[in-house]
C-alpha positions, 0 to 999 in steps of 0.5 A: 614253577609255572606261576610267572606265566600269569596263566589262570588257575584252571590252566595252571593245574593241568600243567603243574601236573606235568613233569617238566623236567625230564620233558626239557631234557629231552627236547633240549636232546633232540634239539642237539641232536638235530643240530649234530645232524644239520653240522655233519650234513654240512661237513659231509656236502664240504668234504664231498665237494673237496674230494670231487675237486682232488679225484677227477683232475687226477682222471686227466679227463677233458676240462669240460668233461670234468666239470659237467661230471663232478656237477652231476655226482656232486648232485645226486651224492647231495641229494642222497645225504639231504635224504639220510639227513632227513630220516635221522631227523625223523627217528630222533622226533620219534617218527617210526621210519621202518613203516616208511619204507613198508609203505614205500611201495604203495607210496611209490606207485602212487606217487609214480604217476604223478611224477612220470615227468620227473623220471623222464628229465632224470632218464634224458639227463644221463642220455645227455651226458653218456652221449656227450650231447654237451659240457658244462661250459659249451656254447649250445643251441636248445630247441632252435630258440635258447642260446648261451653258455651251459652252466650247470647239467643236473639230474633234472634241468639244465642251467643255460646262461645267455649272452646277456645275462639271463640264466634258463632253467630247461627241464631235460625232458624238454631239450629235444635238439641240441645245436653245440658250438664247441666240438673241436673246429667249426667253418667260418663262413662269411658271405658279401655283395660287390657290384657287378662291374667289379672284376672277377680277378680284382675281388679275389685279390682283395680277398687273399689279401684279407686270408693272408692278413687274417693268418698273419695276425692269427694263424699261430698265436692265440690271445688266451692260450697261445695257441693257433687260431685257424685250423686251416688257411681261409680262402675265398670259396668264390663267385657263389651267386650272380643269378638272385634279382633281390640280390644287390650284387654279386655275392662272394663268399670267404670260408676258413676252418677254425677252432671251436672257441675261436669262431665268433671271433674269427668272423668278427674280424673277417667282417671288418678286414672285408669292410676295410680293405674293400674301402682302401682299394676304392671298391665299395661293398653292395648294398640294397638300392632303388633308382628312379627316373623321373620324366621331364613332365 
């Protein structure tokens, strides 16, 4: 049976020995069991995922709320069937999983000290959530350097997408402060130099003027969801500040409470109607500048 291994004969009569038979079957067993294990494995993580999908829109929670939940069980049930799934794996190669869990408890102890960082991303995480410290799908702020959109809150890390592109993987232990650009309504605060000899009464009616434009186009309409853009009028707050020597001018300051996913866009207009109307009224923006007199010498 084993000649067409063109194997020496001091190698061939050990093996001829073997009863190669009920060995092959047997591994041919524990391979389809193993593939069993890895089709159901799949099956139950397709199944979890289609039953988070359907259960938590019938919660009627907040869009982001659900999204950032059903991310965190889909986790934590994945890392729970991986766990089982590895353990049928190992009963059916004949590995005794009952003195596993005897020696769980050295092994624990032991491995607990060199995990001690693990437990705290795990511990910060579910602060994270139960305070609501941020969603998946919120603009944030980490530590006073990371800027982007959460894409994913894990037991153990957080997925920080930036604007342009990069994903951030930030251990949770690690987030200690926490800035979040979408909590319902936010201030607009926009902020210009005009020169001083322009008059006071003068800078503010460009200044209404640009409030009452900026409701006009969208006070009561919003470009996704149809609904309003400002949660209040913009006004100008006022003169703010004349007394600044490195200053260019006096500073002006327009200010308008809007919704949270609104602001940036907001500012962007208002940092063009300022430009604009300033410039038709003939009134040129303050800019930074250096006169110098030279002597007829």
């Amino acid at each position: 049976m084993l000649e067409w291994l063109n194997l020496p004969p001091w190698m061939l009569q050990p093996l001829a020995r073997i009863d190669w038979e009920p060995q092959l079957l047997a591994a041919i067993k524990s391979l389809l069991y193993i593939l069993m294990v890895i089709i159901l494995t799949q099956s139950a993580l397709r199944l979890l995922k289609l039953m988070l999908d359907r259960i938590f829109p019938l919660a009627h929670l907040d869009i982001k709320k659900e999204k950032t939940l059903s991310i965190l069980m889909y986790s934590v049930f994945r890392y729970a069937i991986y766990f089982l799934a590895m353990l049928m794996v190992l009963s059916i190669l004949g590995v005794p999983v009952a003195p596993l869990f005897a020696g769980a408890g050295i092994a624990g102890l032991a491995i607990g000290f060199g995990a001690q960082s693990l437990v705290k991303d795990i511990i910060t995480g579910f602060f994270i959530i139960f305070e609501e410290q941020y969603h998946v799908g919120d603009f944030v702020e980490i530590n006073q350097g990371i800027k982007g959109t959460v894409e994913e809150i894990g037991l153990r890390m957080t997925k920080i997408r930036e604007w342009g592109g990069h994903l951030n993987f930030i251990s949770n232990s690690e987030i200690r402060t926490v800035r979040n650009y979408n909590r319902q309504k936010m201030r607009a605060i926009i902020s210009y130099y005009l020169a001083y000899d322009v008059s006071y009464e003068t800078a503010s009616r460009v200044a209404e003027a640009i409030c009452r434009e900026l409701v006009e186009n969208y006070g009561s309409h919003f470009i996704a969801d149809d609904q309003g853009n400002l949660v209040e009028p913009p006004h100008l707050y006022g003169l703010v500040d004349i007394e600044d020597k490195n200053a260019p001018g006096a500073k002006y300051t327009i200010i308008g409470l809007v919704k949270d996913q609104s602001f940036w866009f907001i500012q962007r207009e208002l940092r063009r109607l300022i430009l604009e109307r300033h410039r038709e009224a003939g009134i040129e923006i303050a800019y930074p500048r250096r006169i110098v007199e030279m002597g007829k010498d």
